[in-house]
KOLVODREN-832853 format. One record per residue (C-alpha): residue in three letters; x, y, z. Coordinates in steps of 0.02 Angstrom, whole numbers, padded with zeros to 5 digits, always signed. Example, Ala and Ser with C-alpha at 12.3 -4.5 7.8 and 13.67 -1.06 7.14 Angstrom:
BEGIN
ALA+00615-00225+00390
SER+00684-00053+00357
//
This chain:
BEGIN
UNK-01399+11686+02276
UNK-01217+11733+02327
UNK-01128+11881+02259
UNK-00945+11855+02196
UNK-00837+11972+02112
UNK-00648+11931+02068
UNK-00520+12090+02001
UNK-00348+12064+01910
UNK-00284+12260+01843
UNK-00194+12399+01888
UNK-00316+12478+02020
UNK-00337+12474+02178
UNK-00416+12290+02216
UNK-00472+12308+02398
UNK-00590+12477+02320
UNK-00631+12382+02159
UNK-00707+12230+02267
UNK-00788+12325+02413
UNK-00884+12448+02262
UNK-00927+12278+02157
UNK-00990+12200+02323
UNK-01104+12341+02350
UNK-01167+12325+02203
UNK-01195+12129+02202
UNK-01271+12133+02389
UNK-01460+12143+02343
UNK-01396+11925+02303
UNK-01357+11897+02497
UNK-01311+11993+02651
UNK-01286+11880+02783
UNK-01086+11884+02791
UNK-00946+11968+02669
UNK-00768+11962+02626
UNK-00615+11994+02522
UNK-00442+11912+02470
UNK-00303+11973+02397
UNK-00144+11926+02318
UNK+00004+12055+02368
UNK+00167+11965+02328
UNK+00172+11791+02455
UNK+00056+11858+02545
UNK-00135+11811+02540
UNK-00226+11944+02619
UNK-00413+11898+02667
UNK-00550+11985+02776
UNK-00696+11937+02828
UNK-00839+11947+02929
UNK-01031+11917+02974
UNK-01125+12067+02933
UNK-01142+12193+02760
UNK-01047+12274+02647
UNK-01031+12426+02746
UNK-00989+12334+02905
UNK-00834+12267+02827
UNK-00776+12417+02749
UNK-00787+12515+02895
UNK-00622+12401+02958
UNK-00552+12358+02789
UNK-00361+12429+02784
UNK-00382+12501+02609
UNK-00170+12534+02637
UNK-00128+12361+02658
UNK-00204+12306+02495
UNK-00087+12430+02394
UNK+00005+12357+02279
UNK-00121+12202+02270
UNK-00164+12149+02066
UNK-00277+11998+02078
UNK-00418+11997+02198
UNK-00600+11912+02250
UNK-00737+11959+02354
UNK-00894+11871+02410
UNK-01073+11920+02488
UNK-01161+11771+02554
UNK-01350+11706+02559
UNK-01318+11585+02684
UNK-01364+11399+02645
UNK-01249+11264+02736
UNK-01184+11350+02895
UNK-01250+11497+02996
UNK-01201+11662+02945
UNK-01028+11704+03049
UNK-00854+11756+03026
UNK-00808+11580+03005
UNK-00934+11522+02859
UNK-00892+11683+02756
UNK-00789+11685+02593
UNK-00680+11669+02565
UNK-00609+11507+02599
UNK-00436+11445+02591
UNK-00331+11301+02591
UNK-00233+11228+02748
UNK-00065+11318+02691
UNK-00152+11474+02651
UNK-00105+11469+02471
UNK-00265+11485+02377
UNK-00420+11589+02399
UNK-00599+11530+02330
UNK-00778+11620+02307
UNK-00931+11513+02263
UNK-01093+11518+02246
UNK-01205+11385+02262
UNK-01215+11215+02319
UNK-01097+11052+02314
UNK-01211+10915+02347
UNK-01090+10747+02368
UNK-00990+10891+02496
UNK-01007+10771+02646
UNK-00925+10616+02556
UNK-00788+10719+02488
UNK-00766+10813+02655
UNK-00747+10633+02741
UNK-00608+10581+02629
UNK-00517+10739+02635
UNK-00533+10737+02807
UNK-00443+10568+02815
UNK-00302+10612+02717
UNK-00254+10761+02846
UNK-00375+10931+02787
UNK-00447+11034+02923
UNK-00608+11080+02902
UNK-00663+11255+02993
UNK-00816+11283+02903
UNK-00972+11230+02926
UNK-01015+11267+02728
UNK-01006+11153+02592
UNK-00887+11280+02487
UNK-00735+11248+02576
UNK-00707+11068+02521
UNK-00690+11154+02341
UNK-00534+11246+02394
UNK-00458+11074+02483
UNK-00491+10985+02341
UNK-00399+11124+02231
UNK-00260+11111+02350
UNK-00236+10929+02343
UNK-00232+10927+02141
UNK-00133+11097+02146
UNK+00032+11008+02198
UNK+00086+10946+02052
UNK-00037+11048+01929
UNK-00076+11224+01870
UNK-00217+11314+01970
UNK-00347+11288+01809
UNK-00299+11111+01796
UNK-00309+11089+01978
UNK-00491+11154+01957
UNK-00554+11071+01811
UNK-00494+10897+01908
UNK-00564+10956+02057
UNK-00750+11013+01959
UNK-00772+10823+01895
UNK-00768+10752+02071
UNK-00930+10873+02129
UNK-01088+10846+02138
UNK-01237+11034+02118
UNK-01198+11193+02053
UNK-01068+11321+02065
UNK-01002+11479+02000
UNK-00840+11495+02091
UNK-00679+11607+02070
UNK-00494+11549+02147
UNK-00347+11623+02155
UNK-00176+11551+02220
UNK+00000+11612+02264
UNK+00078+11505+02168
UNK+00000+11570+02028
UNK-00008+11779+02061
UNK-00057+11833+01885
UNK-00214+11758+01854
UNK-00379+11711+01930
UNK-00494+11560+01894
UNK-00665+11531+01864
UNK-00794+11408+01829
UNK-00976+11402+01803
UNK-01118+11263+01824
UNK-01312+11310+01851
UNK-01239+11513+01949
UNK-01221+11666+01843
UNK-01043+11720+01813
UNK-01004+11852+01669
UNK-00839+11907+01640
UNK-00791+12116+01590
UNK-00649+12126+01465
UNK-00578+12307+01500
UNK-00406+12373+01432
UNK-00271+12309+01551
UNK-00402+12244+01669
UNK-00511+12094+01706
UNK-00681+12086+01807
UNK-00782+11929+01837
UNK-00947+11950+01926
UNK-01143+11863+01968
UNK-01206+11976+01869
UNK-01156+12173+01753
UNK-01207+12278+01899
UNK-01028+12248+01955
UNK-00942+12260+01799
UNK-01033+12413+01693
UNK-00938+12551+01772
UNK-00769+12469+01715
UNK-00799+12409+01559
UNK-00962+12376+01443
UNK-00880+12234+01336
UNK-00922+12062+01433
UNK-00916+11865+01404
UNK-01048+11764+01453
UNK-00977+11597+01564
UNK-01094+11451+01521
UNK-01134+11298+01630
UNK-00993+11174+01587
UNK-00846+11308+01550
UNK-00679+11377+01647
UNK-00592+11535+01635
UNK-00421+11561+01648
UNK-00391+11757+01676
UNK-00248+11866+01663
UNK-00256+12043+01655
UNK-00230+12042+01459
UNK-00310+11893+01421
UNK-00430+11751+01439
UNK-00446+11580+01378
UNK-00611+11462+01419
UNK-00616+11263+01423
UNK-00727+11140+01449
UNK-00730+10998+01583
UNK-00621+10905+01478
UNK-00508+11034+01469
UNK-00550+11072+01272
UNK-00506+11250+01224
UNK-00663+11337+01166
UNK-00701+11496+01063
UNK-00809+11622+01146
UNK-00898+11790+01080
UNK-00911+11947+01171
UNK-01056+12053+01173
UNK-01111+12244+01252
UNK-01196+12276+01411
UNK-01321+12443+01325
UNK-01394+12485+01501
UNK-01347+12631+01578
UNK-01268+12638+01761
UNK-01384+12755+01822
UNK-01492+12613+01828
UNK-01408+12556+01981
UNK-01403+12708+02078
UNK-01521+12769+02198
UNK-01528+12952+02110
UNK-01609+13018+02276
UNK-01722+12899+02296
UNK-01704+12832+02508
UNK-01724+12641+02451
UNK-01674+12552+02262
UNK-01888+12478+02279
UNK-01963+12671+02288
UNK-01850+12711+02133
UNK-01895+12537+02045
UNK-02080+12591+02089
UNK-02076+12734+02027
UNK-01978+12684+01855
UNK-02125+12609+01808
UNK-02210+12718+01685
UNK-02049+12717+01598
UNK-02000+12520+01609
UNK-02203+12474+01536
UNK-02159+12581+01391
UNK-01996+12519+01363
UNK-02093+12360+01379
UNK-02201+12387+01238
UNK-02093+12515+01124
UNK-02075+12454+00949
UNK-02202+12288+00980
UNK-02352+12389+00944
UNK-02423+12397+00772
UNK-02570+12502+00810
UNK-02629+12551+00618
UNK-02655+12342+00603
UNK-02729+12311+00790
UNK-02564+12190+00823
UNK-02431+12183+00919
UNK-02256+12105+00850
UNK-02145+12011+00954
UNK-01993+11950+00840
UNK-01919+11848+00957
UNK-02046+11718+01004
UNK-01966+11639+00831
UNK-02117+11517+00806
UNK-02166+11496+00653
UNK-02333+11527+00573
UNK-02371+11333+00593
UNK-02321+11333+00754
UNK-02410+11439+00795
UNK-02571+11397+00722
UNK-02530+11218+00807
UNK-02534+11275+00986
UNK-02648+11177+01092
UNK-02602+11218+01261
UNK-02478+11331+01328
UNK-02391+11282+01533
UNK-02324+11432+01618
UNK-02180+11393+01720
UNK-02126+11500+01855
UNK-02078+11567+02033
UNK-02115+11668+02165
UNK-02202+11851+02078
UNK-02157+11785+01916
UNK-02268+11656+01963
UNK-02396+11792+01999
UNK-02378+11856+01831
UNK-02408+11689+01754
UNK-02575+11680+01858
UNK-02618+11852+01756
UNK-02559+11762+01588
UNK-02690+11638+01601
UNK-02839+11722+01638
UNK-02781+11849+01482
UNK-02736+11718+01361
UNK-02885+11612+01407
UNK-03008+11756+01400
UNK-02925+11843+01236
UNK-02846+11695+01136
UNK-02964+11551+01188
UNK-02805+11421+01212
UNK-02806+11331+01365
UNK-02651+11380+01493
UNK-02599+11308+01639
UNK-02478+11376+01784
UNK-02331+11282+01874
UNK-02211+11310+02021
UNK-02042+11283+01933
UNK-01994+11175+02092
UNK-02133+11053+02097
UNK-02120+11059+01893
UNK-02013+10930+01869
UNK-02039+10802+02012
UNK-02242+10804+01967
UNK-02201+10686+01813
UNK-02283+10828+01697
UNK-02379+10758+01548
UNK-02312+10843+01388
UNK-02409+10836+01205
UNK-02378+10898+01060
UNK-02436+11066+00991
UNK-02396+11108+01174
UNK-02290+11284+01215
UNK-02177+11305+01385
UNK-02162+11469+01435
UNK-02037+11497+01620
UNK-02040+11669+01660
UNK-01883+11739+01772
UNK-01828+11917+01785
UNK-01626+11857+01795
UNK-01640+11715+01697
UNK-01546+11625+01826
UNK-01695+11533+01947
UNK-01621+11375+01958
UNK-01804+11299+02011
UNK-01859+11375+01831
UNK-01690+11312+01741
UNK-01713+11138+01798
UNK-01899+11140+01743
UNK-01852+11227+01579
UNK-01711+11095+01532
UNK-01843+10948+01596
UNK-01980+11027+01456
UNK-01852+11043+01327
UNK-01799+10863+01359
UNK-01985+10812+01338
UNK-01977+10887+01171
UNK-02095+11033+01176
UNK-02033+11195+01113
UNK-01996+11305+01245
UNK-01993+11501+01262
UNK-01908+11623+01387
UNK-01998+11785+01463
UNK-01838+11865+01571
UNK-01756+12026+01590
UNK-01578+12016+01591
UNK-01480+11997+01405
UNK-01376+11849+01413
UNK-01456+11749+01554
UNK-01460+11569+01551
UNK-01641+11550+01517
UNK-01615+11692+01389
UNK-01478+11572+01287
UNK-01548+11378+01309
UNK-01748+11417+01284
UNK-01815+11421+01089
UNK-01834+11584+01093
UNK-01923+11723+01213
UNK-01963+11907+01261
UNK-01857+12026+01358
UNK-01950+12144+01471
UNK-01813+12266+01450
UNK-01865+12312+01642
UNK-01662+12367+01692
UNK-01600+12310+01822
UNK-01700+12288+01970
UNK-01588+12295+02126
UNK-01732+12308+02268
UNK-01768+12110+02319
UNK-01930+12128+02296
UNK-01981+12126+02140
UNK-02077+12280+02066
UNK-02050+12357+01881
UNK-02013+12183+01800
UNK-02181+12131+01881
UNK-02272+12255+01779
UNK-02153+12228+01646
UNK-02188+12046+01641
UNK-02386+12091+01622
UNK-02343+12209+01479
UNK-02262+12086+01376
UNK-02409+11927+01433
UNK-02516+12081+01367
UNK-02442+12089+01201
UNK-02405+11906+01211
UNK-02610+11877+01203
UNK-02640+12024+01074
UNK-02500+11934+00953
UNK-02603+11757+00980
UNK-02772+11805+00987
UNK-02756+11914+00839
UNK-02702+11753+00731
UNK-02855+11652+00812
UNK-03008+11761+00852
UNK-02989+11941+00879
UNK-03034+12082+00732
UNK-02906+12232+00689
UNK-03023+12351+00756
UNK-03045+12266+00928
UNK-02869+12253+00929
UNK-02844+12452+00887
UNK-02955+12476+01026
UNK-02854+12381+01167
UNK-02688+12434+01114
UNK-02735+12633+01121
UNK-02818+12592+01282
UNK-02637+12501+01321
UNK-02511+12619+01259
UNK-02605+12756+01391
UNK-02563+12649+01532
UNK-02368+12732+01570
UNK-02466+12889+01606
UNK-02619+12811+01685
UNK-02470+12746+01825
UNK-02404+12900+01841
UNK-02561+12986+01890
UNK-02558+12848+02015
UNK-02372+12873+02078
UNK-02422+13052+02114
UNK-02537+12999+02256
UNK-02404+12914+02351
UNK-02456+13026+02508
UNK-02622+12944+02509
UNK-02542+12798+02510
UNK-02435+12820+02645
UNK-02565+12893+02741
UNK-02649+12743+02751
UNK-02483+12647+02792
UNK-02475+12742+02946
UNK-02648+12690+03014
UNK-02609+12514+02977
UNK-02406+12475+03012
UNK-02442+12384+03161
UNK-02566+12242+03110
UNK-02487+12081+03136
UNK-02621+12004+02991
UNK-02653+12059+02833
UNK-02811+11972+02704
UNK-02787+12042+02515
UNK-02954+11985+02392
UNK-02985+12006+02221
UNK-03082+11933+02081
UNK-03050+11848+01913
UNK-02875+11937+01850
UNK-02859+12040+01999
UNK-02846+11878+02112
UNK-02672+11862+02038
UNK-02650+12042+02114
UNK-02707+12030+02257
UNK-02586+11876+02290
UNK-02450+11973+02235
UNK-02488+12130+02345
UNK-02507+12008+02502
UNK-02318+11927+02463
UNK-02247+12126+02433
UNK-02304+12141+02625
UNK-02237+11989+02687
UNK-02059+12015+02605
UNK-02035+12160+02652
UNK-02124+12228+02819
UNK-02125+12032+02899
UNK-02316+12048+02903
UNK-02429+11901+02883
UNK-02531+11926+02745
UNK-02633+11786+02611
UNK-02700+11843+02447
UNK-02867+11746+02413
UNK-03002+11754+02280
UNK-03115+11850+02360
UNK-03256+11731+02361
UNK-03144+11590+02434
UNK-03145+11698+02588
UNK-03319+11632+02669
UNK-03223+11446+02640
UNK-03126+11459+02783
UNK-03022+11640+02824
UNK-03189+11728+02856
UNK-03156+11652+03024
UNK-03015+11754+03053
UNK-03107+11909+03025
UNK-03113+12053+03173
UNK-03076+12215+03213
UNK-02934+12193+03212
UNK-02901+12097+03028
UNK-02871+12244+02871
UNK-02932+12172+02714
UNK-02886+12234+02573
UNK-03013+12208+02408
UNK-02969+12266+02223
UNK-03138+12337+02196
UNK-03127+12411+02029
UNK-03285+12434+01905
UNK-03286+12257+01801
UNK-03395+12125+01792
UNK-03371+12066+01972
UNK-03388+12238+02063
UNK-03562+12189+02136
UNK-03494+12034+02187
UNK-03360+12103+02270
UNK-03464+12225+02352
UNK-03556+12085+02443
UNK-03394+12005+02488
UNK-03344+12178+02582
UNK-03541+12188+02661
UNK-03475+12011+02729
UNK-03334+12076+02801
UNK-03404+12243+02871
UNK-03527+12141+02960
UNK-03387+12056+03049
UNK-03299+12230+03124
UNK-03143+12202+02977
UNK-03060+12348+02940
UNK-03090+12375+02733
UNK-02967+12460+02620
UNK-03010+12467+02449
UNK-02917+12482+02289
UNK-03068+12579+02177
UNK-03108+12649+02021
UNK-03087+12849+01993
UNK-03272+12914+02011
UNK-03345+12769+02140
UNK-03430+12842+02267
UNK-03533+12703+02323
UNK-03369+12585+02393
UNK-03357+12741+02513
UNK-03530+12642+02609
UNK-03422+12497+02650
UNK-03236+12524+02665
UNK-03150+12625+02791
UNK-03024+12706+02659
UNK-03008+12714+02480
UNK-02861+12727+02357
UNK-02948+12757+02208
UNK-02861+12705+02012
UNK-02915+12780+01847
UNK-03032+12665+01737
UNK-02947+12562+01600
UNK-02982+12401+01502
UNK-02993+12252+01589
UNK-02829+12183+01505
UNK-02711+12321+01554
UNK-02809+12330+01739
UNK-02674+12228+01823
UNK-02540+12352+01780
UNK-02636+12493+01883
UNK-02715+12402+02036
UNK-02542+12318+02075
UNK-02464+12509+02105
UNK-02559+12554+02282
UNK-02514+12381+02349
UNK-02333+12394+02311
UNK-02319+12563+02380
UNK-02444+12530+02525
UNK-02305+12379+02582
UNK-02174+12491+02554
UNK-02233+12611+02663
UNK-02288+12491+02797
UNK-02099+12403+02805
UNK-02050+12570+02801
UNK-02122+12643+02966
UNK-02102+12477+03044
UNK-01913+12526+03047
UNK-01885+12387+02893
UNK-01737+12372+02769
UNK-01839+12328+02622
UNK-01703+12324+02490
UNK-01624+12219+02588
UNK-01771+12105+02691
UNK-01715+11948+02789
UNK-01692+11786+02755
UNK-01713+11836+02558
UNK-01611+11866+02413
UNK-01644+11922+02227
UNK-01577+11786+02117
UNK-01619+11606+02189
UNK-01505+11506+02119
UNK-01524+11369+02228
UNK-01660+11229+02237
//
């Protein structure tokens, strides 16, 4: 959840860990800080607040002449967010410095005996015992022996980076269960969460893996296990581009995301399509044609809008591919004792790669013995390098919190995911022609859509003051309407529940006023008449409709109070248009409410935490 960034060059650190904190804030924003090695001196500040808070007091002049540096931007978990609880933390001389992220779960036992051998404890988090412990071992060893000693002792999951006076020269690192890649650049070192930190120095990186330390000079790098075995590691490119990660004039990273999506579908789908043959190819699923001919049920494991997107999976795959699919949270996965067969196929969906929930339920599958794929956006990721084998979405990164392109991306490749399966079991070339030029339409079909963002944000403005929001849909656009209900909530602090529309007379049609918006996906399918009478059901009770409609519906004008209307499509790529006015109609809303919805409380993008 945390973002941590550690420097050891020639530049100036202070700039080079304020600019990589910037870039790693979308992972927590509750406190922030720096430390840096000039000489004897450890320099660290710190404080509750953002990125821009603390570098509106950092003395850039004082850091001159600093070489080794780490910075840290917190999603607070044990401790309130204050100047106290931020990283860094150090040790009771003052001699090392220490960024985590994560959580230490035996830190109460180990804070009690260090405690009782003379520590002080200021901190309130569970990362400071981390830096004692280093300490204590640090004595009489080198700073990476002192952490690979100190790493066996703890209990949860860390991705941490020390430094230590005694030790100027390099940095340390060490990853189990958070992200931590490290840029190789000429003369220069930069360990990070995640690229978005690193690109702009250097496009050659190392992936850390769960079990591994780093010892980092400026000129070189050597990686160990726990045991303190030297190990060989690869290097690979980062082949995004940085513009990715700027705003290009766009007031908020989620508006830009939003509208990237024409562009991220296609990239979605570019070079999958087969459309002469009606198929879709997607390499690296790496199942083989027995495998896949053996399939008997496939479980969908994921969290949060991935989750969402797994919802939409089922009701395609079901519909298309006739195999039976179930959905899981990734964090009741696991502790549900799950029942696991042969000829069955786990799928976890992420967009990092990183969920721990979804990690934890991935490893349990794979320990069950099923085979076990990986739909996830970001090259590298951990999901992305343990699971059998997988899909990107090739999305980019997405820096806005709440989740947008690689939502649509996600259904793009669950899309061709059901063409490539129910094309081996039941569906002819020609039907499949017919989807896929219906499908490869879509990027401009969303444009169209992206150009009505003032109708849109008209009808933001009517409704930015409703406390209570109802969002209803139908067979695949249930999935969507759940997902346009938790865009709201995120990022505008809104209540809002996302129900199949028929549920509604079950028990939230007594909620239902004047003053309640409900918000149906009323596009032409087989349901539309049955949606209809849900919204008669509503009118009658004074709610206040708006509908998501199909271009060229005039009768939906009888019964809702405003229409945002979609152009027609096939029922399989549907999801990828109705889900546009909802994202942008909860932008707008958080918007005008005064909201910072790259940035919404409480949240971060990469849980990494159960």
């Amino acid at each position: 959840m945390c973002g941590i960034v550690g420097y050891i060059g020639n530049k100036n650190v202070a700039e080079v860990l304020i600019n990589g904190l910037r870039r790693l804030e979308y992972r927590g924003y509750d406190s922030v800080g720096i430390a840096a090695l000039l000489g004897n001196e450890l320099i660290i500040q710190k404080q509750k607040g953002k990125v821009a808070d603390l570098n509106k007091k950092v003395n850039y002049e004082k850091f001159n002449g600093c070489t080794v540096g780490i910075g840290h931007t917190r999603w607070a978990t044990h401790g309130e967010p204050n100047d106290i609880n931020a990283h860094p933390h150090c040790d009771c001389n003052g001699d090392i410095a220490l960024v985590h992220n994560g959580i230490i779960e035996n830190y109460g036992a180990i804070k009690k005996v260090l405690i009782e051998h003379g520590h002080t404890i200021q901190s309130e988090t569970d990362t400071e015992v981390l830096v004692h412990l280093i300490e204590y071992y640090h004595q009489t060893l080198p700073l990476v022996d002192a952490v690979q000693k100190t790493l066996t002792r703890v209990e949860g999951t860390y991705g941490i980076v020390v430094i230590s006076k005694k030790e100027p020269d390099k940095m340390v690192a060490a990853r189990n269960g958070s992200p931590l890649i490290l840029g190789i650049g000429d003369g220069e070192m930069i360990v990070a969460s995640d690229a978005s930190a690193i690109v702009e120095h250097t496009r050659k990186v190392m992936y850390v893996s769960d079990g591994e330390i780093v010892e980092i000079t400026k000129d070189t790098v050597r990686t160990f296990d726990l045991r303190k075995n030297e190990l060989e590691k690869q290097t690979d490119k980062i082949d995004w581009d940085i513009a990715y990660i700027e705003k290009q004039g766009f007031t908020h990273f989620m508006l830009k995301e939003i509208f990237e999506q024409p562009d991220t579908i296609q990239n979605a789908f570019r070079g999958r399509i087969v459309l002469d043959e009606g198929k879709t190819r997607l390499d690296g699923l790496r199942l083989t044609e027995d495998e896949l001919n053996s399939i008997k049920r496939i479980i969908f494991i994921a969290c949060g809008t991935s989750w969402h997107a797994g919802l939409i999976g089922e009701y395609l795959i079901e519909e298309y591919a006739r195999i039976p699919v179930e959905v899981e949270y990734a964090s009741e996965f696991r502790y549900c004792s799950p029942i696991l067969e042969k000829g069955d196929l786990v799928i976890v969906i992420s967009q990092s790669g990183e969920t721990a929930d979804t990690l934890a339920a991935m490893r349990e599958a794979k320990a069950r013995g099923v085979r076990v794929l990986g739909i996830t956006n970001v090259v590298g990721s951990t999901i992305a390098r343990e699971s059998d084998g997988g899909v990107y979405i090739h999305a980019g990164p997405e820096i806005g919190v709440a989740s947008t392109k690689a939502f649509t991306s996600q259904i793009t490749v669950l899309i061709l995911l059901t063409f490539y399966l129910a094309r081996r079991r039941c569906m002819t070339a020609d039907a499949g022609r017919e989807f896929l030029q219906e499908l490869i339409q879509v990027p401009a079909l969303v444009q169209s859509i992206l150009g009505k963002n003032d109708e849109i944000k008209a009808i933001a403005t009517l409704y930015q003051h409703h406390r209570n929001f109802l969002y209803l849909g139908r067979g695949i656009q249930f999935p969507v309407a759940l997902e346009g209900a938790l865009k709201l909530k995120e990022i505008s602090y809104i209540h809002a529940e996302g129900y199949p529309a028929a549920e509604m007379k079950h028990g939230p049609i007594a909620l239902i006023d004047e003053n309640m918006p409900v918000v149906f996906i009323a596009i032409k399918d087989e349901v539309y008449q049955k949606v209809i009478s849900n919204m008669q059901e509503v009118k009658a009770r004074k709610g206040k409709i708006i509908a998501i409609a199909t271009e060229g519906d005039e009768e939906i004008q009888k019964f809702a109070d405003h229409v945002f209307y979609v152009p027609a499509t096939i029922k399989i790529a549907s999801p990828l248009l109705t889900v546009i006015p909802l994202q942008l109609l909860a932008y707008h809303i958080a918007v005008l409410r005064g909201c910072n919805v790259d940035q919404p409380r409480n949240l971060a993008k990469s849980v990494t935490v159960e």
